[in-house]
C-alpha positions as CSV (number, residue, x, y, z in Angstrom):
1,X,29.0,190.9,113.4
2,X,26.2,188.7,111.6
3,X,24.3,186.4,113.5
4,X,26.2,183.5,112.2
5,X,29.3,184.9,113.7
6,X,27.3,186.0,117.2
7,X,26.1,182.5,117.3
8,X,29.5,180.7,116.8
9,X,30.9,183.3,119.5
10,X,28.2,182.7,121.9
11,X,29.0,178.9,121.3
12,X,32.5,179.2,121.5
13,X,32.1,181.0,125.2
14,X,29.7,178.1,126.1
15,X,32.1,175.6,125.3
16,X,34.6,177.0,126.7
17,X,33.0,177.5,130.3
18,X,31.4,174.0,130.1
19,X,35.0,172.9,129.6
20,X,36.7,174.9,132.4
21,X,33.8,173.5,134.8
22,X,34.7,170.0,134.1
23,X,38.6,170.4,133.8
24,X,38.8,172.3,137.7
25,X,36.9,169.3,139.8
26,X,39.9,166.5,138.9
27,X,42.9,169.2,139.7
28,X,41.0,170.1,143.1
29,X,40.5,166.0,143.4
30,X,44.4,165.6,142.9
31,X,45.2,168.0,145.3
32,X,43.0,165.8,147.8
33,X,44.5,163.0,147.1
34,X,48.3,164.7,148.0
35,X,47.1,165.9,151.1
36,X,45.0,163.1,152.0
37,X,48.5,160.7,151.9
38,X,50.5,163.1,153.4
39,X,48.5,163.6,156.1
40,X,47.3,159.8,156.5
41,X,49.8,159.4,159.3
42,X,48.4,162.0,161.8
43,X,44.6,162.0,160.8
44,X,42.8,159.2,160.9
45,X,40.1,158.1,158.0
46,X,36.9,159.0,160.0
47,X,38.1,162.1,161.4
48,X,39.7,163.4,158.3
49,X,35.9,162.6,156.5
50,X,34.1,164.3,159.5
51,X,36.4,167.3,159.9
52,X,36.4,167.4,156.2
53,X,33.1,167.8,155.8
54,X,32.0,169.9,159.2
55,X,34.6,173.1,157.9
56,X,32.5,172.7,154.6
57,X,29.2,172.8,155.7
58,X,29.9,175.7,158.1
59,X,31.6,177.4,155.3
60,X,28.7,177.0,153.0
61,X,26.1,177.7,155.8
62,X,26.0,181.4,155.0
63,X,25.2,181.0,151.6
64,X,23.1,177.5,151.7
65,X,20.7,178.4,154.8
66,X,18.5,180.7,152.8
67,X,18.0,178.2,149.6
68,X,18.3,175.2,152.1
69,X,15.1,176.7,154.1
70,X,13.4,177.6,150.6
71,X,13.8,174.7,149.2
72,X,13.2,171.9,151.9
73,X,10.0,170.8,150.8
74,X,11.2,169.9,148.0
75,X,14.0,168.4,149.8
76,X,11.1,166.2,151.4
77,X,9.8,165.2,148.2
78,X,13.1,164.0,146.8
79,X,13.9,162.4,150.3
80,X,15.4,159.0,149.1
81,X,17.4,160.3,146.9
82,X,18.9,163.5,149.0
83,X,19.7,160.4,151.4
84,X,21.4,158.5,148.8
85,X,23.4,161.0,147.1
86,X,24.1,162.6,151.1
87,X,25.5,159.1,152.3
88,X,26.8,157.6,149.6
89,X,28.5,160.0,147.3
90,X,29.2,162.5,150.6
91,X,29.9,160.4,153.4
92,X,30.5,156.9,151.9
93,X,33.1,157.9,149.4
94,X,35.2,159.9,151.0
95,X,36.2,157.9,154.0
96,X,35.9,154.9,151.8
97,X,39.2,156.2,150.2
98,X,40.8,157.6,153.1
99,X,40.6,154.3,154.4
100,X,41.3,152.3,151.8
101,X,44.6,154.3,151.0
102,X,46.5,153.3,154.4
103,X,46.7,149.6,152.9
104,X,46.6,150.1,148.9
105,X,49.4,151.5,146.9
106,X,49.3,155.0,145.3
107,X,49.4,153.7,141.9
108,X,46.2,151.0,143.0
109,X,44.4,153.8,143.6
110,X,45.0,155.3,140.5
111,X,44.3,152.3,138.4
112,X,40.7,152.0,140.5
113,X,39.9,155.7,140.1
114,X,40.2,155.2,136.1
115,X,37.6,153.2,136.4
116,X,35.2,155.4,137.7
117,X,34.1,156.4,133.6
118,X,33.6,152.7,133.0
119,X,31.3,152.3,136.2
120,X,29.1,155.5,135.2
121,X,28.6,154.0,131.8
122,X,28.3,150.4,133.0
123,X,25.5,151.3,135.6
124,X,24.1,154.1,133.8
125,X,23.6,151.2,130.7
126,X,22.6,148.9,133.3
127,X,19.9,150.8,135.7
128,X,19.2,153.5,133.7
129,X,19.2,152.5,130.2
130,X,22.0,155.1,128.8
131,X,22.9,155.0,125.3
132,X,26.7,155.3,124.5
133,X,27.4,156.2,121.1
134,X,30.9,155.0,119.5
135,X,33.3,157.9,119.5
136,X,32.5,158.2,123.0
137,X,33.4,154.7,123.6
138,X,36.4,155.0,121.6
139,X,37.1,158.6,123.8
140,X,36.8,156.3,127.1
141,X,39.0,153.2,125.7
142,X,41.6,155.5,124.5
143,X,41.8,158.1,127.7
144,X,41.5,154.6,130.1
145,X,44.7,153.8,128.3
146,X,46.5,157.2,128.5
147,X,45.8,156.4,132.5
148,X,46.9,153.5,132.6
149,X,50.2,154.6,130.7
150,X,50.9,156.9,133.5
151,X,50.2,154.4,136.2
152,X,52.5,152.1,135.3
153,X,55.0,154.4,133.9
154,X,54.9,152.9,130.1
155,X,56.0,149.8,131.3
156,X,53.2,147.6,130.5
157,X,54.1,144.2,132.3
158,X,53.6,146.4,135.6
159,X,49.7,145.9,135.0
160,X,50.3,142.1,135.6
161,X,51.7,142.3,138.2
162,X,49.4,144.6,140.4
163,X,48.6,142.6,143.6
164,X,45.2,143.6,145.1
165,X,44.4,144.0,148.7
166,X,41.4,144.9,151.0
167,X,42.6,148.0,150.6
168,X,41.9,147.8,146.8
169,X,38.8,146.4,147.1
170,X,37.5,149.7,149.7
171,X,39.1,151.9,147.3
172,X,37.1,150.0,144.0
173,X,33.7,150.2,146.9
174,X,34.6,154.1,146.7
175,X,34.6,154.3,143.0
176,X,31.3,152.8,142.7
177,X,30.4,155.1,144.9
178,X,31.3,158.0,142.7
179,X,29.6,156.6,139.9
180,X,26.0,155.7,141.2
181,X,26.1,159.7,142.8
182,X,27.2,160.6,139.5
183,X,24.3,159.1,138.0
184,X,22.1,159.8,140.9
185,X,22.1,163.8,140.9
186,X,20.8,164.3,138.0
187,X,17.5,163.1,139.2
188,X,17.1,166.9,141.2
189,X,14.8,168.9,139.2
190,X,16.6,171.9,138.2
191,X,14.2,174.5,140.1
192,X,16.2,173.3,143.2
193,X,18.9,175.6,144.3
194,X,22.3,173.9,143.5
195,X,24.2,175.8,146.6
196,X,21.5,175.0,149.1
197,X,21.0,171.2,147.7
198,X,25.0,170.7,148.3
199,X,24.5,172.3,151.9
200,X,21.7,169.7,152.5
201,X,23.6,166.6,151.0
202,X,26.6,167.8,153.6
203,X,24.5,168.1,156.9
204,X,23.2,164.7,156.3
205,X,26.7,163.0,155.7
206,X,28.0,165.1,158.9
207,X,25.7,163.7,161.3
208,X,26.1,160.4,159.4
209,X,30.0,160.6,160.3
210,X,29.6,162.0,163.7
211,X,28.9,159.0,165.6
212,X,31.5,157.0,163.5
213,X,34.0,159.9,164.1
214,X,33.3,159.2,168.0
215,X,33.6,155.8,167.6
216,X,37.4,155.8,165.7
217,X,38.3,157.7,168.7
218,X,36.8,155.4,171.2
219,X,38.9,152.7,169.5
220,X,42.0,154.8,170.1
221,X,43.0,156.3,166.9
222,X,43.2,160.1,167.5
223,X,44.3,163.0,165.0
224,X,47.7,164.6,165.8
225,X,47.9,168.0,165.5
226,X,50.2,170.1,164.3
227,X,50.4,172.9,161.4
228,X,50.8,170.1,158.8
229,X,47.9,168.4,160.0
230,X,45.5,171.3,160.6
231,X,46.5,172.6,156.8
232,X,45.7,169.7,155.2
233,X,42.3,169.5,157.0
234,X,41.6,173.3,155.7
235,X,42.4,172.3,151.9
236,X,40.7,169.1,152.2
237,X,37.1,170.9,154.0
238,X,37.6,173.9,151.4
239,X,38.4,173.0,147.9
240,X,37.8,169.5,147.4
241,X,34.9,169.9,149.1
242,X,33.5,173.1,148.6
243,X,34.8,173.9,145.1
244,X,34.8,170.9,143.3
245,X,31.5,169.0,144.6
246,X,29.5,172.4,142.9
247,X,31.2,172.5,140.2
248,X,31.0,169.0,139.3
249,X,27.3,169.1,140.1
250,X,27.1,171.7,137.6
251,X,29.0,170.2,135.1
252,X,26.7,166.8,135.4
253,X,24.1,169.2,134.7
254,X,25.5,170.7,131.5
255,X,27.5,167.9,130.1
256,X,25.5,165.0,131.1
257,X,26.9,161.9,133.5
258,X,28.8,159.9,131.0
259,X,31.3,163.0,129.9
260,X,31.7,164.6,133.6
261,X,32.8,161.1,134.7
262,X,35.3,160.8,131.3
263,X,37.1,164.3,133.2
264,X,37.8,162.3,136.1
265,X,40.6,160.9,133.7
266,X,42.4,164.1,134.6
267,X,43.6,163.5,138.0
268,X,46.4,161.5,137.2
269,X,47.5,164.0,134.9
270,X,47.1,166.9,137.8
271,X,48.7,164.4,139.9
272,X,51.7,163.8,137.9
273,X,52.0,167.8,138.2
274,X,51.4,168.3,141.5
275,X,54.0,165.8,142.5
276,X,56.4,167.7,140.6
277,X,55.1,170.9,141.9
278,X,55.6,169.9,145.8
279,X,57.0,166.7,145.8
280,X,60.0,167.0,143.9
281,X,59.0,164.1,141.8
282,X,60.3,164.2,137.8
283,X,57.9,163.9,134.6
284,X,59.1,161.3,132.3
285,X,58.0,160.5,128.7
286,X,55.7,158.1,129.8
287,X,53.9,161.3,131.2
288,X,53.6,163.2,128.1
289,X,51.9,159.7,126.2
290,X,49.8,159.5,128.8
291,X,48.3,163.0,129.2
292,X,48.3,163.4,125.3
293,X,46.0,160.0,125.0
294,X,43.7,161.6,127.8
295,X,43.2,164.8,126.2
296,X,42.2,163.2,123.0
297,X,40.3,160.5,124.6
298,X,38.5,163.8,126.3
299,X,37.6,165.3,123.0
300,X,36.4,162.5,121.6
301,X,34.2,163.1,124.4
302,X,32.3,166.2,122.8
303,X,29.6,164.2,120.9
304,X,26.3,164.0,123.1
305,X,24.1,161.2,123.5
């Protein structure tokens, strides 16, 4: 093999890898957001956030405590922003969206979480000064439509007539959210352990929920258990959590802000499978469109700023 060819392989692998890291955050996402609903009726917002994020911490804590207790003065130098990204990416957006889906409809949430792209290039243009260059505009306009295809099933007088709630207005608060952490974690100097940085971001949003866990409670609303309830608080502190929060930190890291948050387009598309999968819900043609103008919105994607 040259070193042409060695080169193009070494690429290839690169690509590849950088694509699987993006691809796997949205389908853990999806799977959040199926257990989430079903489980909205026996676990309430701020326990769901708090349990959520207690099983993850104390899964990570073997592995995190030793980078955590290497790395906290540099946690102290980039105080503000562990505290940002901690409470508003961690804590904020989670129970944001566990609350704002007991009074929005599924496919409001959808529509909001498509905008979650737009908001990272909005702000990043805004705050940050981010240059977009045009085929990844056209890659956002195009996969924004293959989302909103599957949202309101190819039938496009649907979008007018979307009624917004308080509900879709905590669930838009989420979003933005999403996209100011997305922004915002890119600021950690690479020399900081990844591992130990996510263990530090969750111990901060834990005692940030704890006293509004005790205070839900206090107002009367109580988790029921039961198997259901106790699963769904495993999956939700394991692989949303866990899984995806690294891997999406990692893809920031690789790919850059503005095409990590273009993958977020995916979730619909995971969602329309998952539904299938365990709800017994049926893909239509307005499913294929969709996921077809995602994917190519998504490799418009590839050019770099």
């Amino acid at each position: 093999m040259d070193k042409t060819a060695a080169v193009t392989s070494r690429s290839s692998r690169t690509d590849f890898i950088e694509l699987a890291i993006l691809a796997l955050p949205p389908l853990f996402w999806a799977g959040n957001f199926v257990v989430g609903r079903a489980a909205r009726g026996e676990i309430p917002p701020m326990a769901l956030s708090f349990g959520r994020w207690a099983i993850a911490f104390l899964l990570l804590l073997p592995f995190s405590w030793g980078p955590m207790r290497r790395d906290l003065r540099r946690y102290w130098e980039h105080r503000w922003l562990l505290l940002r990204v901690s409470l508003v990416g961690v804590a904020a957006f989670n129970t944001l969206v566990y609350q704002g889906l007991h009074t929005t409809t599924a496919a409001n949430g959808l529509l909001l979480n498509s905008v979650v792209p737009v908001l990272i290039v909005l702000f990043g243009a805004v705050f940050y000064g981010h240059r977009l260059r045009l085929l990844q505009g056209v890659g956002l306009a195009v996969s924004c439509v293959g989302v909103l295809t599957i949202i309101v099933h190819g039938e496009w007088a649907r979008l007018m007539a979307l009624q917004f709630s308080g509900g879709d207005l905590i669930v838009f608060t989420a979003m933005a959210c999403w996209a100011l952490y997305t922004l915002w974690i890119r600021g950690f100097p690479a020399d900081i352990n990844r591992l130990g940085l996510m263990g530090a971001q969750i111990f901060i949003a834990v005692c940030a929920l704890l006293p509004l866990c005790a205070w839900e409670a206090a107002s009367g609303l109580r988790p029921t258990w039961s198997t259901g309830s106790l699963l769904a608080l495993l999956y939700v502190g394991v692989v949303p959590s866990v899984l995806a929060y690294l891997l999406y930190m990692q893809g920031v890291a690789r790919a850059g802000a503005a095409r990590a948050g273009l993958f977020i387009h995916l979730v619909p598309v995971y969602g329309a499978v998952l539904s299938v999968l365990f709800l017994g819900e049926s893909l239509h043609a307005y499913h294929a469109v969709g996921i077809a103008l995602i994917l190519v919105g998504l490799a418009c994607s590839r050019e770099r700023r």
